[in-house]
Every structure is written in C-alpha cells, then in structure tokens.
N, C-alpha and C positions, 0 to 999 in steps of 0.2 A: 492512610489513603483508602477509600472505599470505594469499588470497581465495581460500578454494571456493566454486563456488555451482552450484543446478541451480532450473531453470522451468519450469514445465511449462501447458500450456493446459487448460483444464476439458475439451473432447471436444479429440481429434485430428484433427477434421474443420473446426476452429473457431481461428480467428487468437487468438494468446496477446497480453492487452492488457496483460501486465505487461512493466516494464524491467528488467532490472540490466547495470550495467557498472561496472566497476574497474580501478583501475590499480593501483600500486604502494605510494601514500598513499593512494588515495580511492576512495571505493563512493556512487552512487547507485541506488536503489532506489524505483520508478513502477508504482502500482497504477490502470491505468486503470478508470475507472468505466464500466462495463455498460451497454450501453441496451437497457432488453430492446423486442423488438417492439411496436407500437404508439405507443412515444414519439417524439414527432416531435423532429427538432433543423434548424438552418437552417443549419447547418456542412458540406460535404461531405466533409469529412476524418474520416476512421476514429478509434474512443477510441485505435486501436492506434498509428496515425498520432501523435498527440497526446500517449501517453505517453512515446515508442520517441525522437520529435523533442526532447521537453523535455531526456528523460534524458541522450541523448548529449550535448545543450548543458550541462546543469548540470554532467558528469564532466569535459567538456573547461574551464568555469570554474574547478574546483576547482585540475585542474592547472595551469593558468596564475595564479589571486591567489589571496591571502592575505586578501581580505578578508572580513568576516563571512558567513557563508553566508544569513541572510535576505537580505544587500544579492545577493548571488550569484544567489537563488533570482528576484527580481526581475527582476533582470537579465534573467535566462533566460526567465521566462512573458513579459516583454516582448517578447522576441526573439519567441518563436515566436507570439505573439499579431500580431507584423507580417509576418508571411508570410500569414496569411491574413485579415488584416483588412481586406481590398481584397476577396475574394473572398466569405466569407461576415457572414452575420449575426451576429456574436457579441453583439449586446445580447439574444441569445433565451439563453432560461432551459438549451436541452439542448445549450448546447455542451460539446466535451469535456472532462473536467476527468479530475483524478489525484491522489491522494495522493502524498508524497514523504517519502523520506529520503536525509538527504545524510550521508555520515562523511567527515571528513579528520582522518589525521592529520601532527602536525609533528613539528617533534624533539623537542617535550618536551611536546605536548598534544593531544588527541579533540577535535575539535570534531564536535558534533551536532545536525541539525536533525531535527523529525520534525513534518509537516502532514498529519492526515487519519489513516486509523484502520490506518495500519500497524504494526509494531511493533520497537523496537529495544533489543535486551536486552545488559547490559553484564556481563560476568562479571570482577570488580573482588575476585577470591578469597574472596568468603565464601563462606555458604552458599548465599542468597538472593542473587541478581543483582538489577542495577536494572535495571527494564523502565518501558520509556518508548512511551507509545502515546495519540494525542490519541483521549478520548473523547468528545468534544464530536457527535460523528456518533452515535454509541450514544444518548446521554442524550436527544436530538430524537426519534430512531428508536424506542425502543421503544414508546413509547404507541401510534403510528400500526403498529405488525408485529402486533396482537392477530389481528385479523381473518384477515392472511395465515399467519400462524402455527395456527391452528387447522383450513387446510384442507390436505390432504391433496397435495403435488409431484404433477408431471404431466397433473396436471387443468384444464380449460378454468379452471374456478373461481378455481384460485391461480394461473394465470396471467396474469389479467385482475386477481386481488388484487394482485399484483408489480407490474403497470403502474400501479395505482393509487398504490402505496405508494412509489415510486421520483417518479411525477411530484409529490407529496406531498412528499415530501423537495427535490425541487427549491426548493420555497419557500424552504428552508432555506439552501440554499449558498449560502456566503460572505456574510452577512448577521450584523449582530448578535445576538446570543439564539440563534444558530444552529450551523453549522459552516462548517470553511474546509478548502479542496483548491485545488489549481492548476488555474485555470483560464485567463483573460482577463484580469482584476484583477491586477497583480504588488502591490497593495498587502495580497492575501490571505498573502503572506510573512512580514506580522509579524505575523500571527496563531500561527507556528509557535510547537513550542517547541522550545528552543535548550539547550543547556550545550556544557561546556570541561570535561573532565576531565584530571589529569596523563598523562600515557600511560604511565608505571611502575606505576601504579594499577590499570591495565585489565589482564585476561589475553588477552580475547578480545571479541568482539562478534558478537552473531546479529543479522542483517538482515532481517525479514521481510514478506510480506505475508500480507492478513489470510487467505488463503486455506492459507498455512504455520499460522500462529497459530492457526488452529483446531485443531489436534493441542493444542494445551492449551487456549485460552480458551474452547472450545466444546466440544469432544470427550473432554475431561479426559481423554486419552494419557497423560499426564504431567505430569510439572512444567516452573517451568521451567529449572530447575536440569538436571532430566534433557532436557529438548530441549537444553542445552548438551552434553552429554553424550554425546548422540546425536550431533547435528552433529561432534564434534569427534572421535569414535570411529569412523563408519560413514558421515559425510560426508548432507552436504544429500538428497541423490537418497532415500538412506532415511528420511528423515524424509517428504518428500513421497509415498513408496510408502503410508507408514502411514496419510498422509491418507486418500488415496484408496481404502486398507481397507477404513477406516470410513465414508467416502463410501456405498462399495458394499455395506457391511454396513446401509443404513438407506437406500433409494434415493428415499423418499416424505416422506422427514423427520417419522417417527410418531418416533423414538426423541428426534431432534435437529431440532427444526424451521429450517428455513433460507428463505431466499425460493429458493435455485435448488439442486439436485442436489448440483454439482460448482463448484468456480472453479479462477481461476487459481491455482497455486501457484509462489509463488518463494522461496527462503530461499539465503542466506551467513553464512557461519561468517568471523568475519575475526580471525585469530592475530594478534596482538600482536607486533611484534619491537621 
C-alpha cells in the first residue's frame, strides 16, 4: 500500500487535533473533537493529546496483530484511558474523545473500521465508490443545529449557540439512541462499523476526516468519484486547498452554515498494490 496524505489545522495559530499515520499495510486516521470555549472538561490533557496518543497506539497495534480491529481499537482506548485515569476525572461528560479509522491491509484482504463521522471511501473500479461514514452523529445533531444554523459565524450569538449545541450533544456520546467515538469506554469499539474486502477488489482508498469530506458532503465540490480523482491526480494538499476556498469564500456561513468558520482537515489517498 502506498500512502499520500496532508493535514492541516483550521487557523495556523491553533494546535491541529487531527491524527494520521501509516505504514506500509496500515493507516489510522483521529478526528479529535473540539471543545469550544466555555465547556468545561475535568481532563487536563488536550483533544490534541488524546487523538495524536490513541492514533499512534492503534498504528503500532495494527502492525504488530492480526487480530480484529474492534478487539484492537479496544485495546488501545484502554491503554490510553490508563495513562490518565489516575490523574483526571474521566466519569465527566467532556473528556476527550475522537472519531477513528483504522485500514489494514493483508495479502489477500482490507480490513476496515470506521467509529464516528469520518469518512472512508473505497474505489473498488466502478463508477460509484463505497463510501463508508457512521452517521449516527448527524441523525442526533441536526434537530438540535436549527438555532445555531440560522445565526450568522462570528458572532457573540453563535458562539454561545455552538456551546450550547456541542454540551447538548455531549448527552449523546456513546450512549444508546446516540453516537459513539473514542473516548474512555473501549466498549464504544463495537459500536464501529467494520468490513473485509478482497484486496484485488480495491483500486485505492481515500481516508478522510469530516473537515476533508466537506469538499463533497457539505460544499458539493464534487463527487465522490471526482475527490478520487482529485486525490490520486493532484495529491491530498489540493484537495484541502479547495477546502479552504470555499471556507473563505463563505466566512459567516450564510451560503453553507456550519457551527465554526474552518476545521481541521486531513485526507489520504491509499494505492492499492
């Protein structure tokens, strides 16, 4: 497998909470969740801390077993859940937590997990790729985004909407009727979802987080055929320039409403061999 990829942080003046790392079979990809100002948490560790920690654990599992990437993924919220479970409070609701995807592959199979609202697209030679993205985050979220969605970025108003709608969602995570992300629980692992594809099957794989993903699921750039397209002609970095375009072509979110400006963005393109 041969892995392009580029990250970038929503401002340059602002620690980037996304992960990616890869080796030679495996890519894991950690979208840490935002805390915006006002929400309290009882963790002293940064989201960044907490995505950057997990991700390297989960790449260095991969390449070491074989075995199922839920059991894997486990594994690893374990681990780093015991590094600071002595220091902070993690029975409070704003510890850090992460989205994740894991790819490995073997000599004759893809395996994939995908927890939380990233996205990972498989170009398996048709037309239409299989795109795999837990919406379980979406489906809770948008009843409660009306309010913050009608006021205007920048503003005291949507600012204090954002805290509202983020500690709102906190009810949510990892809870039934809800969503699930990495956080403290490693039993939120088998909430993911999971396949095995042949690896003859696959051309390629885009890795994204939802901050890449917006170039189609929000900003309709493209498809996603053509984000394949893009990625594998012009490499990751321009697709995230395109982001950020559009970001700055709409900075209040009248065109595209969002809760914040800019995020993180990260995408990988992974070739098939």
């Amino acid at each position: 497998m041969r892995v392009a990829f580029a990250s970038e942080p929503a401002y340059p003046d602002r620690p980037n909470e996304d992960f990616i790392g890869a080796t030679a079979d495996a890519v894991a990809l950690l979208d840490g969740a935002s805390i915006p100002p006002g929400v309290t948490s009882a963790c002293s560790h940064s989201v960044r801390w907490y995505s950057h920690t997990l991700g390297s654990t989960l790449l260095a599992e991969m390449t070491q077993s074989t075995g199922p990437l839920p059991e894997l993924l486990a594994q690893g919220i374990k681990h780093v859940t015991s590094l600071h479970d002595f220091t902070c409070d993690l029975t409070h609701g704003g510890s850090p937590s992460a989205t994740v995807i894991m790819l490995r592959q073997t000599a004759r199979h893809l395996d994939w997990l995908v927890l939380g609202d990233s996205t990972l697209v498989l170009d398996t030679g048709t037309y239409e790729p299989m795109v795999i993205c837990d919406d379980r985050l979406e489906q809770v979220a948008a009843p409660h985004r009306v309010r913050l969605n009608s006021l205007p970025g920048g503003t005291r108003e949507h600012a204090e909407a954002r805290r509202e709608y983020v500690e709102t969602l906190g009810q949510y995570r990892n809870r039934d009727g809800g969503f699930w992300v990495a956080s403290t629980d490693p039993l939120a692992a088998d909430q993911a979802l999971t396949g095995t594809t042949p690896a003859n099957q696959v051309r390629a794989a885009a890795v994204l987080t939802d901050g890449a993903a917006d170039a189609v699921s929000r900003y309709g750039l493209m498809t996603w055929r053509q984000l394949l397209d893009t990625l594998a002609q012009d490499g990751p970095a321009e697709l995230i320039r395109r982001v950020r375009e559009a970001e700055r072509s709409d900075p209040h979110g009248e065109r595209w409403p969002r809760s914040k400006p800019n995020d993180d963005a990260t995408a990988a393109y992974c070739h098939i061999t």
